[in-house]
C-alpha positions in Angstrom: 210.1 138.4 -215.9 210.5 140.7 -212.9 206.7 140.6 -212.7 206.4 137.4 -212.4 209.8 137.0 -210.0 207.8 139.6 -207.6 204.7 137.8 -207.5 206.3 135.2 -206.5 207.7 136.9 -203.8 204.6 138.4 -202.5 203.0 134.9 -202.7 206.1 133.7 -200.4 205.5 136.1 -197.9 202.2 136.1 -198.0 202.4 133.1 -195.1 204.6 134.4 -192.9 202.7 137.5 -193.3 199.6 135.3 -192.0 201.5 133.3 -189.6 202.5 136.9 -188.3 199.1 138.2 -187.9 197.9 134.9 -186.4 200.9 135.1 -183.6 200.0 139.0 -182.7 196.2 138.0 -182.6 197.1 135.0 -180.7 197.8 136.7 -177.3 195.0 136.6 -174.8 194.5 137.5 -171.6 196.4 134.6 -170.0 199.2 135.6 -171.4 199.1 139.0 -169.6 200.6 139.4 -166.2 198.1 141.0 -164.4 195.8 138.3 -165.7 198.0 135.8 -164.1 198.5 137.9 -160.5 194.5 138.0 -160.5 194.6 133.9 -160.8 197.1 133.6 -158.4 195.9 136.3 -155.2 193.8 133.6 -154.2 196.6 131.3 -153.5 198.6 134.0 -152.0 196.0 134.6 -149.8 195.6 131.3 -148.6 199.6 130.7 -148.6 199.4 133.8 -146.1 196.8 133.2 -144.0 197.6 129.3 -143.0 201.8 129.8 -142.8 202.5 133.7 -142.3 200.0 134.7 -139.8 200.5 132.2 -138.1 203.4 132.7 -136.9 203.1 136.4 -136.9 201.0 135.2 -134.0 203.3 132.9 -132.4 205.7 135.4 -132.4 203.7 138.2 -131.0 202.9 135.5 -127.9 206.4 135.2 -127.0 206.4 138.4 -125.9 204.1 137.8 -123.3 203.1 136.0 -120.1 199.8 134.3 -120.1 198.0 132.9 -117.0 194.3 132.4 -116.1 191.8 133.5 -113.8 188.2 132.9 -113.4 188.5 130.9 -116.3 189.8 133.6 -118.9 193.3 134.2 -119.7 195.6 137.6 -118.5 197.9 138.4 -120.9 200.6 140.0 -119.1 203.6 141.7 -121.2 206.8 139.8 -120.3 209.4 142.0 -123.2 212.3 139.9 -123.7 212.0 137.9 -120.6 210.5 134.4 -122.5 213.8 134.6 -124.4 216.3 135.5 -121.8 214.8 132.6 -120.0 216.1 130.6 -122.4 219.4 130.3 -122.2 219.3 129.4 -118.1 216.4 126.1 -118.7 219.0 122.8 -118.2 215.9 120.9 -119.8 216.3 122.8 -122.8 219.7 122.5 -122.9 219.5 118.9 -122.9 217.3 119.0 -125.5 219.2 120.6 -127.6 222.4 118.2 -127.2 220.3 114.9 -127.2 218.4 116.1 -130.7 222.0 117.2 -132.4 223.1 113.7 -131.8 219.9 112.1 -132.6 220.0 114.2 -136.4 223.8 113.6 -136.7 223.6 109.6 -135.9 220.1 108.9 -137.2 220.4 110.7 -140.4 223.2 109.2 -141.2 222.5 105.7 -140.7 219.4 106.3 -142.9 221.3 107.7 -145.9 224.3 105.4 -145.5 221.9 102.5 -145.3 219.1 103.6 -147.7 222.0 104.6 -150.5 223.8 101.1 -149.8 220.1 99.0 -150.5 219.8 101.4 -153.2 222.6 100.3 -155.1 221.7 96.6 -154.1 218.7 96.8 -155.3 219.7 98.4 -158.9 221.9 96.1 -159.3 219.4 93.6 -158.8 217.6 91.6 -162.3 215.2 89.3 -160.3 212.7 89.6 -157.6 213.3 93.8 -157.8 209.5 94.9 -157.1 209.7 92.1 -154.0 212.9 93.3 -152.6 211.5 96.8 -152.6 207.8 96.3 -151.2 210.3 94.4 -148.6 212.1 97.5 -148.3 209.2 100.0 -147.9 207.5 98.4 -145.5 208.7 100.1 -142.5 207.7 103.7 -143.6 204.2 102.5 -144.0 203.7 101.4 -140.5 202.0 104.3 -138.5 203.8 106.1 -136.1 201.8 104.7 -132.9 202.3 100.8 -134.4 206.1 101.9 -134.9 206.1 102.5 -131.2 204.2 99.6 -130.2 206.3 97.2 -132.0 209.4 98.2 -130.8 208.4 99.0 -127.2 207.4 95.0 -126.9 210.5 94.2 -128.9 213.0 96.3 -126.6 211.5 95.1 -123.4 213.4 94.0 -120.6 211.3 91.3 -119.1 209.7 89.5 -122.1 211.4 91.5 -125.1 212.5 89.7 -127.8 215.4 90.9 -128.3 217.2 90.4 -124.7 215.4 86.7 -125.1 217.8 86.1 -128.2 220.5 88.1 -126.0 219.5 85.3 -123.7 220.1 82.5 -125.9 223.3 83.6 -126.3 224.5 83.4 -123.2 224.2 87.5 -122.4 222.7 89.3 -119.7 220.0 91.1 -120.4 220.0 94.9 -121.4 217.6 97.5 -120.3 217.4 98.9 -123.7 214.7 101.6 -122.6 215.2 102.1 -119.3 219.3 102.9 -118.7 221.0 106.4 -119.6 223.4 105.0 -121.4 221.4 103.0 -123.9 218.0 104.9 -124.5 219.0 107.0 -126.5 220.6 104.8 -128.9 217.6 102.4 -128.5 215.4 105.5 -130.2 218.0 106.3 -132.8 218.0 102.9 -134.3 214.2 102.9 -133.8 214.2 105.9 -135.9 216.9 104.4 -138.7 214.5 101.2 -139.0 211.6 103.7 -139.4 213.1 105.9 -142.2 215.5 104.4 -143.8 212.7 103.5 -146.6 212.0 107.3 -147.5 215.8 107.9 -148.5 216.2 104.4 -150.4 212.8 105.3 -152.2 214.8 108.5 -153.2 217.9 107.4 -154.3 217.0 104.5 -156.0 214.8 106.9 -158.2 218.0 109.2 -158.6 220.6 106.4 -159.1 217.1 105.3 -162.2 217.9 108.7 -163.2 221.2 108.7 -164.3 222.4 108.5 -167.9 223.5 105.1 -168.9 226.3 105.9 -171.2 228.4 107.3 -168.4 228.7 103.7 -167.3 229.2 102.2 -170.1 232.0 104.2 -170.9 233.5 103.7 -167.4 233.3 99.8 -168.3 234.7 100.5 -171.8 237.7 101.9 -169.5 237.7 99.5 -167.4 236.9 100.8 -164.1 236.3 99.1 -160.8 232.7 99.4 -158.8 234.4 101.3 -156.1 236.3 103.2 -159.4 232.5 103.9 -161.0 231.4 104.4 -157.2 233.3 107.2 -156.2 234.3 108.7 -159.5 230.9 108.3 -161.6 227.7 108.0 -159.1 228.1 110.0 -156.4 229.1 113.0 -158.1 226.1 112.2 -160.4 223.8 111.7 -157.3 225.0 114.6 -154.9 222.3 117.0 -155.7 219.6 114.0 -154.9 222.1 113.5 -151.8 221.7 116.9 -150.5 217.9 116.9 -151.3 217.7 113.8 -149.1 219.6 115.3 -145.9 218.1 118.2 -146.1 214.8 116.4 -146.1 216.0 114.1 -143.2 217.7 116.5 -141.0 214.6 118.6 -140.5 212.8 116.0 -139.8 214.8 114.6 -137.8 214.8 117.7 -135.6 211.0 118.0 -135.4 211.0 113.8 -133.7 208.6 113.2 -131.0 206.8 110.3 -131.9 209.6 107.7 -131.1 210.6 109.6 -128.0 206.7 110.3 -126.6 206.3 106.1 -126.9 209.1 104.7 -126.3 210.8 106.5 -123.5 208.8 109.8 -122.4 212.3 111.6 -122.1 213.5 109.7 -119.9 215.6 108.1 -118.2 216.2 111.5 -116.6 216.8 114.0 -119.4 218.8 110.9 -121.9 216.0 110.8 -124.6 215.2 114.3 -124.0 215.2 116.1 -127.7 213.5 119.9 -128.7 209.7 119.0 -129.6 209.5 117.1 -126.4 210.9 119.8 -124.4 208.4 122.2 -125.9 205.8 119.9 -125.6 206.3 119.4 -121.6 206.7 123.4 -121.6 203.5 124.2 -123.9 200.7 121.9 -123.1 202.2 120.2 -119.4 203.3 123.1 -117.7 201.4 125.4 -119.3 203.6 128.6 -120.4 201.9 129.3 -123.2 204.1 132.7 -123.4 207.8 130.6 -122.9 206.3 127.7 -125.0 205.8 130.8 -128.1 209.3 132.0 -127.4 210.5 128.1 -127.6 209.0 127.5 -130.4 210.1 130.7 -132.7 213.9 129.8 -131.2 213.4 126.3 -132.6 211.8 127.6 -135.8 215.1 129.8 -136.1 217.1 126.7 -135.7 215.9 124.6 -138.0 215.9 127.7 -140.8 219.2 128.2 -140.3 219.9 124.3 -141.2 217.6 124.6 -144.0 219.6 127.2 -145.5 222.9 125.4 -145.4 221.2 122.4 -146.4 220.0 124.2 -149.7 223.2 126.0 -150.0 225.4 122.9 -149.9 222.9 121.7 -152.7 222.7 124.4 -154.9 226.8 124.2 -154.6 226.7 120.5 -155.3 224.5 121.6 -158.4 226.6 123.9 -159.9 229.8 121.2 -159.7 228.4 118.0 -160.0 
């Protein structure tokens, strides 16, 4: 009897036995780590030679004043002067102010409008795929054709817009053309232009989100505004903070709507950072100031990005 109980014991573990050897034979070289760093040195290398240097380079021309002669350029080393320059150029200063207002008013209009189709269009049964190929359609318009449009739109002889102004009994506006509306003019150029990317993501994160919440909330008997506040935008803050963080760097890298549109002007009212550096860099020529520009702008926007990721990684953790 305690033969046959053992037997059946070794027959029992004679599988796992098998299953064991098969799992320690299993292993091969992908699963070791040095396999792995040998497969991925090649990105690495790429990664470092199209971001890190660079900008290793960029940063090394700061330091220094470049001019020409005969044809050839003289570096000259300038130390710290690029970046003590800085802080005394009004056109940069300008800059500076004019994109901070841009990010603050543009990005939020774009989030606040994009969230608000979003939940529109959820709550939609019929005619969804229409409303949002409707929706989309600005972000797919080039840049160039963005500028086109609305420059013919905005203008103050034949624009359509001061002709419906004009209809209504209105004087026209030099939308383009005065201080005091330019600016504005290229912010809700901007809004009409990207408002599509953050209703494309929230209405993918608001698709996301687990349906049982709400139909416990309607068990309960909560409001929309109730379910609003209370249910989706906790839910959706991480896809939030993605979004801004997304928007606000691009918002302070515009040129396009600036460059075709208004040039800057009038004066220094349209005047934002990558329009400042490009006037510096490739009109004026100071290659050594336009490097020191640039790393100060690069410093900028990396300090945003971390706050931006921060804020989400906080909105993570406490949904």
């Amino acid at each position: 009897m305690d033969g046959s109980v053992s037997a059946s014991a070794q027959l029992a573990s004679q599988p796992n036995a098998h299953a064991s050897a098969v799992a320690g034979t299993s292993r091969g070289p992908r699963d070791d780590p040095a396999w792995r760093l040998a497969m991925l040195s090649p990105a690495l290398l790429m990664m470092l030679l199209l971001s890190v240097l660079p900008l290793v380079n960029l940063f090394l021309t700061s330091f220094y004043s470049v001019s020409w002669s005969g044809g050839r350029a003289v570096w000259t080393p300038a130390g710290l002067s690029n970046y003590a320059t800085l802080a005394g150029d009004d056109l940069l200063r300008a800059g500076i102010v004019n994109t901070l207002v841009f990010a603050v008013f543009a990005v939020g209009g774009q989030m606040l409008l994009g969230f608000s189709l979003a939940l529109l269009c959820g709550r939609v049964s019929r005619g969804r795929v229409l409303y949002r190929t409707i929706f989309i359609l600005p972000i797919l318009i080039p840049g160039i054709v963005v500028g086109a449009i609305w420059k013919l739109l905005l203008n103050f002889d034949f624009g359509l817009v001061n002709q419906i102004i004009g209809l209504a009994g209105l004087d026209a506006v030099n939308w383009l053309g005065a201080k005091e509306t330019a600016l504005a003019s290229v912010i809700l150029v901007d809004i009409w232009h990207w408002t599509p990317f953050c209703f494309l993501l929230f209405l993918a994160g608001l698709e996301s989100l687990p349906q049982d919440v709400y139909e416990a909330s309607k068990i309960d008997g909560a409001t929309f505004w109730q379910e609003l506040v209370y249910v989706t935008l906790p839910m959706m803050m991480p896809t939030i903070m993605v979004t801004f963080a997304f928007r606000l760097i691009l918002a302070f890298k515009v040129f396009d709507e600036v460059y075709l549109l208004t040039g800057g002007g009038p004066g220094t009212s349209t005047e934002v950072l990558s329009f400042t550096l490009y006037q510096r860099f490739f009109r004026e020529d100071k290659t050594g100031y336009g490097a020191a520009m640039s790393m100060s702008i690069i410093f900028m926007v990396s300090i945003l990005l971390v706050f931006a990721l921060s804020a989400r990684r906080r909105a993570g953790a406490n949904p």
